[in-house]
mmCIF file of the N, C-alpha and C atoms, coordinates in Angstrom:
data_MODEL
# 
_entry.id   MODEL 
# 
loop_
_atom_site.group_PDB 
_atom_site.id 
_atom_site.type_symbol 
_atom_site.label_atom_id 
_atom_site.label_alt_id 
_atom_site.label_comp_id 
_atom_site.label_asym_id 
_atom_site.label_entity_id 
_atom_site.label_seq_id 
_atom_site.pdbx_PDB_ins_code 
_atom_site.Cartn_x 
_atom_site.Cartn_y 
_atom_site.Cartn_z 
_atom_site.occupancy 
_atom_site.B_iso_or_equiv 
_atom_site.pdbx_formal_charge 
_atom_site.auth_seq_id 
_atom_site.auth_comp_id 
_atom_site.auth_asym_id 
_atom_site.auth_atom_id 
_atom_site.pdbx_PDB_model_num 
ATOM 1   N N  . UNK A 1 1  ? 5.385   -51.554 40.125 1.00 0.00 ? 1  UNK A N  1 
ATOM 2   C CA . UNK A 1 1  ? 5.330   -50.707 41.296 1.00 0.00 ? 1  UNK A CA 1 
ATOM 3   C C  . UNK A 1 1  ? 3.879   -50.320 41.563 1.00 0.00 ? 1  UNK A C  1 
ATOM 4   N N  . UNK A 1 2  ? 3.245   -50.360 42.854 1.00 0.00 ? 2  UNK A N  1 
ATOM 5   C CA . UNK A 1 2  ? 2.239   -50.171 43.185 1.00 0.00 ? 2  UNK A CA 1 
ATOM 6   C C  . UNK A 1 2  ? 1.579   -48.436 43.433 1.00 0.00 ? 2  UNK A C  1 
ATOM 7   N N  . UNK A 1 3  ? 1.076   -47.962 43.139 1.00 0.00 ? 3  UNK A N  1 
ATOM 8   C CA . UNK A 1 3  ? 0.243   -46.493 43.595 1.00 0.00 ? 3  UNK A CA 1 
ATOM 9   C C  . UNK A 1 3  ? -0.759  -46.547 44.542 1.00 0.00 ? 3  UNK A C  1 
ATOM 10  N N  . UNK A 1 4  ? -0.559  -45.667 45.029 1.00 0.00 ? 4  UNK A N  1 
ATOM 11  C CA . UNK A 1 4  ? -1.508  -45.328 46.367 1.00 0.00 ? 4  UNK A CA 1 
ATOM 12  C C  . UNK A 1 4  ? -2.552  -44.811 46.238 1.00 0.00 ? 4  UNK A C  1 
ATOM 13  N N  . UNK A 1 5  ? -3.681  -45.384 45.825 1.00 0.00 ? 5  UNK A N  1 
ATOM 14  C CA . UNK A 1 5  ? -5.051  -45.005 45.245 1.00 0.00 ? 5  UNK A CA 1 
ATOM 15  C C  . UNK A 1 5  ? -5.279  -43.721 46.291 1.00 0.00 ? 5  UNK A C  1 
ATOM 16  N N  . UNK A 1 6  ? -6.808  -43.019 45.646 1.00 0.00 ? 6  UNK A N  1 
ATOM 17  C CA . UNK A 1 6  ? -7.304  -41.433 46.211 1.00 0.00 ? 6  UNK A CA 1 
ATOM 18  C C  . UNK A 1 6  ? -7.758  -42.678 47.725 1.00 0.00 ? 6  UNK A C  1 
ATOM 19  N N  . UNK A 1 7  ? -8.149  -43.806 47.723 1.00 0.00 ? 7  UNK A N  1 
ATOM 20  C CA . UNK A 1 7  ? -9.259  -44.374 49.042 1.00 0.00 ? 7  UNK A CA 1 
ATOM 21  C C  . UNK A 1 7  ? -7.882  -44.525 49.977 1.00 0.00 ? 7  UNK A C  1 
ATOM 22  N N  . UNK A 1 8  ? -6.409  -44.657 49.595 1.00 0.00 ? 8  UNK A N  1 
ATOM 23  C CA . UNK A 1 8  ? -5.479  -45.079 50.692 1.00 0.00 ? 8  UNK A CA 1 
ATOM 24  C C  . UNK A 1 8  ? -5.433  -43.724 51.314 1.00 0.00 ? 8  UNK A C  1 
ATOM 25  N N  . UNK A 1 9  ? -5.161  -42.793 50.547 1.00 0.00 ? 9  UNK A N  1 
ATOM 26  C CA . UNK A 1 9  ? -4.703  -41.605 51.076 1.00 0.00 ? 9  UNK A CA 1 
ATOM 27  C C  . UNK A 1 9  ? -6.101  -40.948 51.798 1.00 0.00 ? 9  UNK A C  1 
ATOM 28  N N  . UNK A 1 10 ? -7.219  -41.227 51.196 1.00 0.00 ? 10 UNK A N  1 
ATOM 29  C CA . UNK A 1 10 ? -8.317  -40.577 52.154 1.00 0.00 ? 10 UNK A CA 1 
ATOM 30  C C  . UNK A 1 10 ? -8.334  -41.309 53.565 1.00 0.00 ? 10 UNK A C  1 
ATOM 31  N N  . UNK A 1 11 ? -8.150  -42.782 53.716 1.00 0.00 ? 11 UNK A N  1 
ATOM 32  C CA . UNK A 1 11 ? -7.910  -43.326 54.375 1.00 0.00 ? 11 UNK A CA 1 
ATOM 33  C C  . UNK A 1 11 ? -7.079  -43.039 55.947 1.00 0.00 ? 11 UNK A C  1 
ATOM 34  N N  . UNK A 1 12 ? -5.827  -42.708 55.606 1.00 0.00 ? 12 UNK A N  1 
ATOM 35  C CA . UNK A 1 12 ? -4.772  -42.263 55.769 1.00 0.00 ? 12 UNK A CA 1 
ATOM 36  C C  . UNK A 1 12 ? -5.364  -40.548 56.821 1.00 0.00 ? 12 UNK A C  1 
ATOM 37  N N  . UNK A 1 13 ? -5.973  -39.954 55.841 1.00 0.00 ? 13 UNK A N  1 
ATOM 38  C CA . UNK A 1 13 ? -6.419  -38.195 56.768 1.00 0.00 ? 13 UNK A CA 1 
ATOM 39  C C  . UNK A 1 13 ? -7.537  -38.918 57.351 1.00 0.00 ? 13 UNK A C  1 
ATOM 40  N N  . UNK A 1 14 ? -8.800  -39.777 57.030 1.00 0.00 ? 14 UNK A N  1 
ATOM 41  C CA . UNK A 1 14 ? -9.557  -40.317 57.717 1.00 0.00 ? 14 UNK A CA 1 
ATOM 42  C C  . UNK A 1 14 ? -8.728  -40.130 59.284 1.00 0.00 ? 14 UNK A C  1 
ATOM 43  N N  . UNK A 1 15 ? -7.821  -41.306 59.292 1.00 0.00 ? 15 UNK A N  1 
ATOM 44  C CA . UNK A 1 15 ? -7.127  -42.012 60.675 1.00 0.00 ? 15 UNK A CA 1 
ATOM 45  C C  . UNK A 1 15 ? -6.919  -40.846 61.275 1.00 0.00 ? 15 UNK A C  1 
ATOM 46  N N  . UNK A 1 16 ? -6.004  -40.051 60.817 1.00 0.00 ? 16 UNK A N  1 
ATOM 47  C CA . UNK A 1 16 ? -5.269  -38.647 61.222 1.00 0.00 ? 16 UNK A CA 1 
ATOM 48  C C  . UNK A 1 16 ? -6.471  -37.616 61.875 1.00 0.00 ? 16 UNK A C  1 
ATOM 49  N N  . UNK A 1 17 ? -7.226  -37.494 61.066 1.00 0.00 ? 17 UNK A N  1 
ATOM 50  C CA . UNK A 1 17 ? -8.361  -36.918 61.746 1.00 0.00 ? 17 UNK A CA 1 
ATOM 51  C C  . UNK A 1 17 ? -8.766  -37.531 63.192 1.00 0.00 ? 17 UNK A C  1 
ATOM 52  N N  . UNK A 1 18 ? -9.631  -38.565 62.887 1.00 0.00 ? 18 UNK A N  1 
ATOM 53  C CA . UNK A 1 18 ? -10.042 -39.215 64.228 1.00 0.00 ? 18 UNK A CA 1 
ATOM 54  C C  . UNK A 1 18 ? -9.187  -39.365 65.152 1.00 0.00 ? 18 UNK A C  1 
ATOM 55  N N  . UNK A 1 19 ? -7.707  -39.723 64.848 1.00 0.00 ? 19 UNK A N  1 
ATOM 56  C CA . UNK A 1 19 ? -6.941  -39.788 66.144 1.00 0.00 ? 19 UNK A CA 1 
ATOM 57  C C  . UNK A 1 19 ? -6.898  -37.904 66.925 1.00 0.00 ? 19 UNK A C  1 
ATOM 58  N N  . UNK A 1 20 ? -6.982  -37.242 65.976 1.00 0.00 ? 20 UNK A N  1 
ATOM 59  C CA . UNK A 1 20 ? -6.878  -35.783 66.288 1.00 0.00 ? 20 UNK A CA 1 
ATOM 60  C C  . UNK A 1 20 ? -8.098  -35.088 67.323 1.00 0.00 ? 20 UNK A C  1 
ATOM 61  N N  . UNK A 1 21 ? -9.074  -35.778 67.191 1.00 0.00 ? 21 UNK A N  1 
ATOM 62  C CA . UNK A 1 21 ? -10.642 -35.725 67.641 1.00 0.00 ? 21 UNK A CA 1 
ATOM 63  C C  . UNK A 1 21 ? -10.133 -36.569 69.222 1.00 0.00 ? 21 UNK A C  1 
ATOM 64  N N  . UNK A 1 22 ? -9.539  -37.706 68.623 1.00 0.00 ? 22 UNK A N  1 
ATOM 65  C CA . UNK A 1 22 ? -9.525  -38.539 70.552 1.00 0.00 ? 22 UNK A CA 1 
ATOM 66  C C  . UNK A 1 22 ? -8.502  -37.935 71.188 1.00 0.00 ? 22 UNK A C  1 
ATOM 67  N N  . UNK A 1 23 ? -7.549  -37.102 70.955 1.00 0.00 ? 23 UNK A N  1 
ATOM 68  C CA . UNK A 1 23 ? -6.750  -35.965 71.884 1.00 0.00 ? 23 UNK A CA 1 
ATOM 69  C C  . UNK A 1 23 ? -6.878  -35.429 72.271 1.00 0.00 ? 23 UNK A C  1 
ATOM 70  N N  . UNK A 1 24 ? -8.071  -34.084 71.319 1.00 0.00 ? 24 UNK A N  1 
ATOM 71  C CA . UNK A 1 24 ? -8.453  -33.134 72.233 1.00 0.00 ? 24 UNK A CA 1 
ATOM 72  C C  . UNK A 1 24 ? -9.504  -33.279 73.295 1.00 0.00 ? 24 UNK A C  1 
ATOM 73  N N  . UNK A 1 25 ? -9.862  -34.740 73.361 1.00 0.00 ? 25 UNK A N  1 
ATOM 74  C CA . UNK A 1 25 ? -10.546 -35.210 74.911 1.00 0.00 ? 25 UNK A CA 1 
ATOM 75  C C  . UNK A 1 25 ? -11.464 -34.335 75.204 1.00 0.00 ? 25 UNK A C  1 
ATOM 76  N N  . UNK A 1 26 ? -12.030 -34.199 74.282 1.00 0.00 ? 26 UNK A N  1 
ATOM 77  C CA . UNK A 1 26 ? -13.320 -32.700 74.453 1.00 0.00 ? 26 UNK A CA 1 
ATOM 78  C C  . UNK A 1 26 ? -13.204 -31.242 74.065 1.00 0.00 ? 26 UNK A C  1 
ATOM 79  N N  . UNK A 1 27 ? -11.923 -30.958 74.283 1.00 0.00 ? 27 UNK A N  1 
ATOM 80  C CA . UNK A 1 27 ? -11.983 -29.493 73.455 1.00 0.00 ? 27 UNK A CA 1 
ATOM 81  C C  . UNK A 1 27 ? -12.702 -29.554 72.485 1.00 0.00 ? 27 UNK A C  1 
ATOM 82  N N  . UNK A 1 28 ? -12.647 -27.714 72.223 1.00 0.00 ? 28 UNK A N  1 
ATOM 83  C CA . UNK A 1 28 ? -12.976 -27.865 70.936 1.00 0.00 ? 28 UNK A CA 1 
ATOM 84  C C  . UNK A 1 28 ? -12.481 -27.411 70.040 1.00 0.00 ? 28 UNK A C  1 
ATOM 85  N N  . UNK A 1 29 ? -12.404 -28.253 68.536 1.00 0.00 ? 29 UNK A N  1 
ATOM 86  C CA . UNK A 1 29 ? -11.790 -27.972 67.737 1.00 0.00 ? 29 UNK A CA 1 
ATOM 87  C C  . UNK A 1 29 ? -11.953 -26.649 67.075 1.00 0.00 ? 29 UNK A C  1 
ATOM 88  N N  . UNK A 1 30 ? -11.065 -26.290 65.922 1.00 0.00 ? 30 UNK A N  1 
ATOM 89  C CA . UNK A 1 30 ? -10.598 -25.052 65.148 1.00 0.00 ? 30 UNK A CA 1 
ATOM 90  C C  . UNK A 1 30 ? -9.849  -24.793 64.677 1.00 0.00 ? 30 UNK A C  1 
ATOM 91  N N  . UNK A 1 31 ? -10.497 -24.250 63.207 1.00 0.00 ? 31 UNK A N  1 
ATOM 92  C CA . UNK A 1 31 ? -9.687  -24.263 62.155 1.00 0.00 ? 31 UNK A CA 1 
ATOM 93  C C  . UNK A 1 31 ? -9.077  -25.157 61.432 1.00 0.00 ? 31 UNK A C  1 
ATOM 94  N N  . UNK A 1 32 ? -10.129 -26.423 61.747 1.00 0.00 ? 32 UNK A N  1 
ATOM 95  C CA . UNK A 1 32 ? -9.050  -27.578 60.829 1.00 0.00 ? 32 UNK A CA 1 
ATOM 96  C C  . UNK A 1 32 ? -8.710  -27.947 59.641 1.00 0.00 ? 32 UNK A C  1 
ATOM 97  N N  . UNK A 1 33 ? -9.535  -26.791 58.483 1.00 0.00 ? 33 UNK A N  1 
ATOM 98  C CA . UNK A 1 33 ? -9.521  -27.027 57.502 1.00 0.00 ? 33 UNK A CA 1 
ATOM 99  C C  . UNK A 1 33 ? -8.312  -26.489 56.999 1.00 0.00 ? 33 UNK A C  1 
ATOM 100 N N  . UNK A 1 34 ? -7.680  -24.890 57.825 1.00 0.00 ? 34 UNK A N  1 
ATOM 101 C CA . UNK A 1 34 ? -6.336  -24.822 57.110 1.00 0.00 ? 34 UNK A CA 1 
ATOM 102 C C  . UNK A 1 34 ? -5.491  -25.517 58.159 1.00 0.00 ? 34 UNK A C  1 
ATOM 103 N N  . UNK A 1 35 ? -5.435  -26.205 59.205 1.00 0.00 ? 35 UNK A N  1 
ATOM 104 C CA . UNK A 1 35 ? -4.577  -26.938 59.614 1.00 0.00 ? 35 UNK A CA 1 
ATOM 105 C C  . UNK A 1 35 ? -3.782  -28.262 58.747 1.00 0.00 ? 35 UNK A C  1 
ATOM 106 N N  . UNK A 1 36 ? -5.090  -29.172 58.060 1.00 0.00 ? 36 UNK A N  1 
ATOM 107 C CA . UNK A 1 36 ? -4.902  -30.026 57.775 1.00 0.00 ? 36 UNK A CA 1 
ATOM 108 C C  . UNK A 1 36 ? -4.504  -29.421 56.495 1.00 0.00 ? 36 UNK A C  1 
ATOM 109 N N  . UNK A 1 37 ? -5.080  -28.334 55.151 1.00 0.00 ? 37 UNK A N  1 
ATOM 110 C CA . UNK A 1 37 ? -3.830  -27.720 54.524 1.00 0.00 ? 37 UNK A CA 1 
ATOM 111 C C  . UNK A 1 37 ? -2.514  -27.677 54.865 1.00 0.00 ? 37 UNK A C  1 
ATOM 112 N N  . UNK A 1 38 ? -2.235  -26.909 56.044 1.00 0.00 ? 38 UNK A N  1 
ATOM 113 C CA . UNK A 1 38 ? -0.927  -26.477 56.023 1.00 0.00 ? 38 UNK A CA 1 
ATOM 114 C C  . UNK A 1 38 ? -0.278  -28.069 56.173 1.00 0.00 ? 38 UNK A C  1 
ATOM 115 N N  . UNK A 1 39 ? -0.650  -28.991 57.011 1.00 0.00 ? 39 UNK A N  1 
ATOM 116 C CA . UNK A 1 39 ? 0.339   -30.112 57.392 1.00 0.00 ? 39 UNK A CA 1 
ATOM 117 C C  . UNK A 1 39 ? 0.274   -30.922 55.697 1.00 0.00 ? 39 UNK A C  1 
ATOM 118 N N  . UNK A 1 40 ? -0.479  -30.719 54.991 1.00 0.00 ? 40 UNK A N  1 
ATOM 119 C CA . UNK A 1 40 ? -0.883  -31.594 53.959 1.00 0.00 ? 40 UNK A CA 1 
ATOM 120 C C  . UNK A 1 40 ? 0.247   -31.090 52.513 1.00 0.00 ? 40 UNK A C  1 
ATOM 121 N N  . UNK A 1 41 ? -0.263  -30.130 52.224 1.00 0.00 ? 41 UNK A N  1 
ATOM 122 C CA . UNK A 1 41 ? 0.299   -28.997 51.292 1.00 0.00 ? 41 UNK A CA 1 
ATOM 123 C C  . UNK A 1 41 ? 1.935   -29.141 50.807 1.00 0.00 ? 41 UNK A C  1 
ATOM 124 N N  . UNK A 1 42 ? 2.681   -28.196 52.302 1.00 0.00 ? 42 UNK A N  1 
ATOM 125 C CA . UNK A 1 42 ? 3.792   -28.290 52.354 1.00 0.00 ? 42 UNK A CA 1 
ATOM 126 C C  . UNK A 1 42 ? 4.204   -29.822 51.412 1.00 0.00 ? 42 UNK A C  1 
ATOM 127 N N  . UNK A 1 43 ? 4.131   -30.760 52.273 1.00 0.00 ? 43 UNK A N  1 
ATOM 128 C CA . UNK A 1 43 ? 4.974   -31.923 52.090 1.00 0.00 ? 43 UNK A CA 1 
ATOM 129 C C  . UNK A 1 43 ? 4.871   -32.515 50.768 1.00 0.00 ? 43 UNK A C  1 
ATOM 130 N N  . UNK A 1 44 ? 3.420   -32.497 50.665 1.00 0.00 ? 44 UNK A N  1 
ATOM 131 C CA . UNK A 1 44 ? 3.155   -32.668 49.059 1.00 0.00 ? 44 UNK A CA 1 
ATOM 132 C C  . UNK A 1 44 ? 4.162   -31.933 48.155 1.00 0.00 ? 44 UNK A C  1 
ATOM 133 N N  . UNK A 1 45 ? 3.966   -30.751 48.069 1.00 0.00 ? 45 UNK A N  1 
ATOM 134 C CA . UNK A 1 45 ? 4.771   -30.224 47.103 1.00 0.00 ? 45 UNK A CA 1 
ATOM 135 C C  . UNK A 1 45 ? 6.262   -29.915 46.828 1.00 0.00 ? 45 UNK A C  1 
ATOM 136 N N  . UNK A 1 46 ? 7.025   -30.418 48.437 1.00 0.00 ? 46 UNK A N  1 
ATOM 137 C CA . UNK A 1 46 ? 8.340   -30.872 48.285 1.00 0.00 ? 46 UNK A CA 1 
ATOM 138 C C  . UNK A 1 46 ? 8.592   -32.377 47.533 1.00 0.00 ? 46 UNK A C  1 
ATOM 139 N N  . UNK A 1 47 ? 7.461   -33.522 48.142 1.00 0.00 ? 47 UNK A N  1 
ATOM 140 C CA . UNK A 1 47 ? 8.046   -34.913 47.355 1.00 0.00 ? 47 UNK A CA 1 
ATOM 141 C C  . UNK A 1 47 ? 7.929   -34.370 45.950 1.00 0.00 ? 47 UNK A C  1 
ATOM 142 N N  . UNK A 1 48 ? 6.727   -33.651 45.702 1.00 0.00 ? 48 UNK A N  1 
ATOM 143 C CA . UNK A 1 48 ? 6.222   -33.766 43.808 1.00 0.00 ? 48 UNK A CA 1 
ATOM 144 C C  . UNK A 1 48 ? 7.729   -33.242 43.236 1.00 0.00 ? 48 UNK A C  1 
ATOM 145 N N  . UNK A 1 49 ? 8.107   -31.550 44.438 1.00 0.00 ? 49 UNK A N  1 
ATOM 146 C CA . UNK A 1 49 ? 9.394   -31.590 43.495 1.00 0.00 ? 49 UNK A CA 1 
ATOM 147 C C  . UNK A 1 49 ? 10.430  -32.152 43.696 1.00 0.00 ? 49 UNK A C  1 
ATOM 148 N N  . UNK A 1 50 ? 10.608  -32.961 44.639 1.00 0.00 ? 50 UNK A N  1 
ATOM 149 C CA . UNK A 1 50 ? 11.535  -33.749 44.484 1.00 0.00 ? 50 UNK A CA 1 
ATOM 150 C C  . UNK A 1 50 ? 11.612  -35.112 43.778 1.00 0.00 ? 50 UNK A C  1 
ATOM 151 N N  . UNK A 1 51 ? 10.350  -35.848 43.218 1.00 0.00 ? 51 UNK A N  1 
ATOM 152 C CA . UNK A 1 51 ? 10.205  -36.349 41.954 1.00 0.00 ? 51 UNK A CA 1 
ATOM 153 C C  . UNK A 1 51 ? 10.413  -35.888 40.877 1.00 0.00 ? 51 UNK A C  1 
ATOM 154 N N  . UNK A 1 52 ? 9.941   -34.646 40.815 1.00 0.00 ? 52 UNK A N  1 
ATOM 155 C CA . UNK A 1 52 ? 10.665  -33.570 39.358 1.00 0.00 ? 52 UNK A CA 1 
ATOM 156 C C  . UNK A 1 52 ? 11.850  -33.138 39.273 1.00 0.00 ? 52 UNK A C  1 
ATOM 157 N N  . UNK A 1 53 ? 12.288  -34.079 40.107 1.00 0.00 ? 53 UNK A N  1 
ATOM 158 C CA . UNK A 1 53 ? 14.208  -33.278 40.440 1.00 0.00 ? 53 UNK A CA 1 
ATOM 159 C C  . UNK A 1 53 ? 14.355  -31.320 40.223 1.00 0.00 ? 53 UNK A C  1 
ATOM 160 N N  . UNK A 1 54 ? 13.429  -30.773 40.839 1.00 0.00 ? 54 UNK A N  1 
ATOM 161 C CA . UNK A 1 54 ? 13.063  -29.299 41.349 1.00 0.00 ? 54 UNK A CA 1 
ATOM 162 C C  . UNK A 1 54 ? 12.973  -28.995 39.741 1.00 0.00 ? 54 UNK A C  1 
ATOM 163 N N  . UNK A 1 55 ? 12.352  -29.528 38.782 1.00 0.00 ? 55 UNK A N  1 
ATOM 164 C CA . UNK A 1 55 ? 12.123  -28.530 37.824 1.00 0.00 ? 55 UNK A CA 1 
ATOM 165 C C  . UNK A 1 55 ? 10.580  -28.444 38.314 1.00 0.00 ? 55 UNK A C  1 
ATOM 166 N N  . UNK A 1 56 ? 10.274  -26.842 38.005 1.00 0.00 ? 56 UNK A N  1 
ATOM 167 C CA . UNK A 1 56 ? 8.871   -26.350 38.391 1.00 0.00 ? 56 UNK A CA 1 
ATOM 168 C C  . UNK A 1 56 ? 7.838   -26.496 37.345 1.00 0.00 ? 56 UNK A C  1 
ATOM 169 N N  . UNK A 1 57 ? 7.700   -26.684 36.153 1.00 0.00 ? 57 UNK A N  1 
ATOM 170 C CA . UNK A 1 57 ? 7.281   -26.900 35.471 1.00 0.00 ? 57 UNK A CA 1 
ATOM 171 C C  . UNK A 1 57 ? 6.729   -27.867 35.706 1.00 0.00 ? 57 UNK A C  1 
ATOM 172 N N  . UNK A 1 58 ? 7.383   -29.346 35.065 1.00 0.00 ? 58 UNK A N  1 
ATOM 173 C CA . UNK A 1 58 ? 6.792   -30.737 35.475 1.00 0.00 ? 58 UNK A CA 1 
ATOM 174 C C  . UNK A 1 58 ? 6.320   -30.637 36.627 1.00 0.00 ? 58 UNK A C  1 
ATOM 175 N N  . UNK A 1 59 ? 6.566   -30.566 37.995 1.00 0.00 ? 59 UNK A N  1 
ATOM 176 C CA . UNK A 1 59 ? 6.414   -30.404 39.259 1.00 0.00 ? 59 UNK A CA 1 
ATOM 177 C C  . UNK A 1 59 ? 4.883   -29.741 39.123 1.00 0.00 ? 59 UNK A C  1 
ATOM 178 N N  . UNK A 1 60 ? 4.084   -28.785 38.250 1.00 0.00 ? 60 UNK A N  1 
ATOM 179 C CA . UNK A 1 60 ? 2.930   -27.986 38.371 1.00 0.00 ? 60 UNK A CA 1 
ATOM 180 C C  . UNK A 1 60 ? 2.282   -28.929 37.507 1.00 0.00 ? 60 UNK A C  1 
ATOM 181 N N  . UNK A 1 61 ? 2.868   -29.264 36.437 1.00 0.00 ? 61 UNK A N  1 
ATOM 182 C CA . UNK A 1 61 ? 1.886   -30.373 35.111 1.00 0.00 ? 61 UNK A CA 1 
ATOM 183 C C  . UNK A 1 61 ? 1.528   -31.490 36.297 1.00 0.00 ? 61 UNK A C  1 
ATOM 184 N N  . UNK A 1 62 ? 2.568   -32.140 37.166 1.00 0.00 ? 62 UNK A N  1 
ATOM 185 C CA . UNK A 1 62 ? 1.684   -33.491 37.999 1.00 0.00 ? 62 UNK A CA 1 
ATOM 186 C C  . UNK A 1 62 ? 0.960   -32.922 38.709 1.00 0.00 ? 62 UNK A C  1 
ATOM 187 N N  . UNK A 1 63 ? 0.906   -31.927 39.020 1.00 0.00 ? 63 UNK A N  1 
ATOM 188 C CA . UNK A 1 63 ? 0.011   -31.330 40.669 1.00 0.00 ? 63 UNK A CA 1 
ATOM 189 C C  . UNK A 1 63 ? -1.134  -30.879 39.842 1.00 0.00 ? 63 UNK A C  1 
ATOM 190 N N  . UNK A 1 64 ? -1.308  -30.261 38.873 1.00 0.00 ? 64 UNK A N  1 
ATOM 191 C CA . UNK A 1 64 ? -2.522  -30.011 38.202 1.00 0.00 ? 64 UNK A CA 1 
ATOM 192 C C  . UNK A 1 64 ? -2.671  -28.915 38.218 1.00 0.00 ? 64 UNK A C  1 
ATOM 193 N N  . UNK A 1 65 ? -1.757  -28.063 38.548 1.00 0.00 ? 65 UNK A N  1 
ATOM 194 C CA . UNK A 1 65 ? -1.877  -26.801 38.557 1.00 0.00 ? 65 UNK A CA 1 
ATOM 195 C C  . UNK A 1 65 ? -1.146  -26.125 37.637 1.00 0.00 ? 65 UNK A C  1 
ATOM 196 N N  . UNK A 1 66 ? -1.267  -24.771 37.673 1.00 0.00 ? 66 UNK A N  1 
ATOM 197 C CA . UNK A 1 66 ? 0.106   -23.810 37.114 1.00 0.00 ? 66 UNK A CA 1 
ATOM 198 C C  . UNK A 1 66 ? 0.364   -23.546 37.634 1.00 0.00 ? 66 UNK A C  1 
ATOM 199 N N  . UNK A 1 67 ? 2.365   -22.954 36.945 1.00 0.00 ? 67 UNK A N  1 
ATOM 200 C CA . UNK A 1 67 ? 2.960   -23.269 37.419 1.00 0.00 ? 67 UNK A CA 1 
ATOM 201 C C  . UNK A 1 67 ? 3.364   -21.952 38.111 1.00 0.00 ? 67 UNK A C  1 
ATOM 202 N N  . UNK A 1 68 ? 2.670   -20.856 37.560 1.00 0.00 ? 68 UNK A N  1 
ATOM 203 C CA . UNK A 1 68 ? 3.006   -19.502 38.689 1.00 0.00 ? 68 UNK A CA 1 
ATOM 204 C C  . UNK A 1 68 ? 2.096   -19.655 39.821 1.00 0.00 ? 68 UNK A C  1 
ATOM 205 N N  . UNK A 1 69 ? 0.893   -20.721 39.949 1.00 0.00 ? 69 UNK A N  1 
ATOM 206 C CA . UNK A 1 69 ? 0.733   -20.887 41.187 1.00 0.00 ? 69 UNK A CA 1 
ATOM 207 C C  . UNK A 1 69 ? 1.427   -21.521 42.567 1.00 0.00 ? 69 UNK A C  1 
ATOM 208 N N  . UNK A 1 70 ? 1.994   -22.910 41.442 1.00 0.00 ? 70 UNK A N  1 
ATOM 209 C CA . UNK A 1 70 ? 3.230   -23.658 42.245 1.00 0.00 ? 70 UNK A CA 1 
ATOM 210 C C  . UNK A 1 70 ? 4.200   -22.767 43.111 1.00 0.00 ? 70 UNK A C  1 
ATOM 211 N N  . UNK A 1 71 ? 4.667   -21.448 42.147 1.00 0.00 ? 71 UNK A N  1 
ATOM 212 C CA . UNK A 1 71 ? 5.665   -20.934 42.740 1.00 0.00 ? 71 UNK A CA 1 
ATOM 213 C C  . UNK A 1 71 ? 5.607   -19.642 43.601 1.00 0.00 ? 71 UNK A C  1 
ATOM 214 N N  . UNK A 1 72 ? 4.492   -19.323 43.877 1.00 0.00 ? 72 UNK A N  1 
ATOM 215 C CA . UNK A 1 72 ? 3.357   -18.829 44.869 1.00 0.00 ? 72 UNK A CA 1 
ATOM 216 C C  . UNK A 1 72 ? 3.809   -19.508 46.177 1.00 0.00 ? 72 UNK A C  1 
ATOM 217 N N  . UNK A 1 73 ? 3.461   -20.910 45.940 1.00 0.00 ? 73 UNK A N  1 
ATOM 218 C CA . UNK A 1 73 ? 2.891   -21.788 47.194 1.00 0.00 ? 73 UNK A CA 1 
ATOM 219 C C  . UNK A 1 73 ? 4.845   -22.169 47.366 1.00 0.00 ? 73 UNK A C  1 
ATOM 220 N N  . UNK A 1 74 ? 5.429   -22.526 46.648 1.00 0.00 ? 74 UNK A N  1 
ATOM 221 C CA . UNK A 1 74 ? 6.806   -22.766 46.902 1.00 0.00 ? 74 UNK A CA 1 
ATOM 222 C C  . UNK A 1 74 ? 7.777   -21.542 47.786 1.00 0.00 ? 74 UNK A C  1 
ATOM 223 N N  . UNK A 1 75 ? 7.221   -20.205 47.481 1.00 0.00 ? 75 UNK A N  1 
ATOM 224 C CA . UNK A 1 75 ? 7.358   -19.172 48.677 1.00 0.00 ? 75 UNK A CA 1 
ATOM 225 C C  . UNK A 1 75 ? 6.730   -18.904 49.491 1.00 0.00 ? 75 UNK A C  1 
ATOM 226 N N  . UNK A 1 76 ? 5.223   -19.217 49.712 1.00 0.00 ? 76 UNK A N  1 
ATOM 227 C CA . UNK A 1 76 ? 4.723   -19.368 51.039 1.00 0.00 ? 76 UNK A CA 1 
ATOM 228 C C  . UNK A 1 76 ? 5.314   -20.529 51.733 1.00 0.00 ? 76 UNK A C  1 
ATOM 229 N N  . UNK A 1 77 ? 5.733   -21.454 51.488 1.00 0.00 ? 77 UNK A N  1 
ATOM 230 C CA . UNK A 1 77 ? 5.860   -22.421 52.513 1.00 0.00 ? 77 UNK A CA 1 
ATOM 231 C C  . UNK A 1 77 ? 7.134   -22.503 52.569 1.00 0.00 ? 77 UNK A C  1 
ATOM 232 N N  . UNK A 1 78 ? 8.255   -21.529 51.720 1.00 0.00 ? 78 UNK A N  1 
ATOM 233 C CA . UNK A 1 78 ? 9.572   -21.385 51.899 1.00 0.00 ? 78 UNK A CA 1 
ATOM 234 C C  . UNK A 1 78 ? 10.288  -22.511 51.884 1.00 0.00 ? 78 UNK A C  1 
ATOM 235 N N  . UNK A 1 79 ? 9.573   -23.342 50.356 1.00 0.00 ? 79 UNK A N  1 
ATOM 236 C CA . UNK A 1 79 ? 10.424  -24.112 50.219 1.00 0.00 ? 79 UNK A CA 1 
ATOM 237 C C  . UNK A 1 79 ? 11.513  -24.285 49.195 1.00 0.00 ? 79 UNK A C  1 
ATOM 238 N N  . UNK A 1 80 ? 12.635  -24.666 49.592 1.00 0.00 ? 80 UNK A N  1 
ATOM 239 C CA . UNK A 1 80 ? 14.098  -24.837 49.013 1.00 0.00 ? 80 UNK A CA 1 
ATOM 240 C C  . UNK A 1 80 ? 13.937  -25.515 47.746 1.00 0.00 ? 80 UNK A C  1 
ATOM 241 N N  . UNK A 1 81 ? 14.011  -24.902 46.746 1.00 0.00 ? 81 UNK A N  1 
ATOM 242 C CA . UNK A 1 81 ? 14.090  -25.923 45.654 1.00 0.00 ? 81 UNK A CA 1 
ATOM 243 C C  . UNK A 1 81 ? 15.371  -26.085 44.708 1.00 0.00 ? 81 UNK A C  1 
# 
């Protein structure tokens, strides 16, 4: 089975970015650093726990974090585990 190296996924917000830049057709941007958090974050940490079949533990050992931070961020983003 293949993994998605750090260059696919930078890759990947690369695109997302720039297409985000040719929309706003000149506006101007803001705040994109917690934008692209919030859209980023969330989802991440539902697949991780849903690879950990919702145990929080493992779920914080792959993310690299701890795990009372995990469950911090698992009630900010009100997610169901």
């Amino acid at each position: 089975m293949r993994h998605a190296t750090q260059n696919e996924i930078g890759d990947c917000v690369r695109r997302s970015l720039d297409r985000y830049f040719k929309d706003l057709d000149g506006a101007k941007p803001c705040a994109i650093y917690e934008m692209v958090l919030g859209n980023v974050e969330k989802p991440l940490l539902e697949t991780v726990l849903s690879h950990a079949e919702g145990n929080q533990s493992i779920a914080a050992e792959m993310l690299g974090m701890n795990r009372g931070t995990l469950r911090k961020k698992i009630q900010q983003y009100r997610i169901k585990v």
